[in-house]
N, C-alpha and C positions, 0 to 999 in steps of 0.2 A: 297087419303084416309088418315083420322085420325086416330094413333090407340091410343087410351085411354086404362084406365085401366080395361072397361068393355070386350077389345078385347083379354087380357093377356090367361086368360083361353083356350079360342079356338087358340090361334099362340101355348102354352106351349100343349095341346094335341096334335095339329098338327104335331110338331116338334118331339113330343117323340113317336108318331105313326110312324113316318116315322124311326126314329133311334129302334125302336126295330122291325119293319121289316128287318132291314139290318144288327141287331144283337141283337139277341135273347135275350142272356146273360145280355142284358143293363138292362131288365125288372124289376128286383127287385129293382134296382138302382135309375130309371128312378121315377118308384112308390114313393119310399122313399124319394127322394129328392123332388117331389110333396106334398105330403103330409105332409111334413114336411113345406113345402113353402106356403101351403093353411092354415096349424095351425099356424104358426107365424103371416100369416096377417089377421087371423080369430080372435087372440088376440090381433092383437094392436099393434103387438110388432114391425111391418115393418113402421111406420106412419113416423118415421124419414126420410125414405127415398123416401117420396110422391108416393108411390106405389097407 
């Protein structure tokens, strides 16, 4: 299997599903560092790094 960048979304849910099952407290964290990471490359701003 290839994972591209279409497959980022579903491995970065996956993974943060599994770590706030196993710790609750990660939640806001978790969130935050998503959605912070979905607007950077929502803007353009990630393209140096071929995301």
């Amino acid at each position: 299997m290839t994972i591209t960048s279409a497959h980022l979304p579903a491995i970065v849910a996956l993974v943060a599903g599994i770590l706030i099952l196993l710790m609750p407290r990660l939640l806001n964290f978790i969130v935050a560092i998503y959605l912070i990471f979905v607007g950077l490359t929502g803007l353009g701003l990630l393209k140096m790094f071929h995301f």
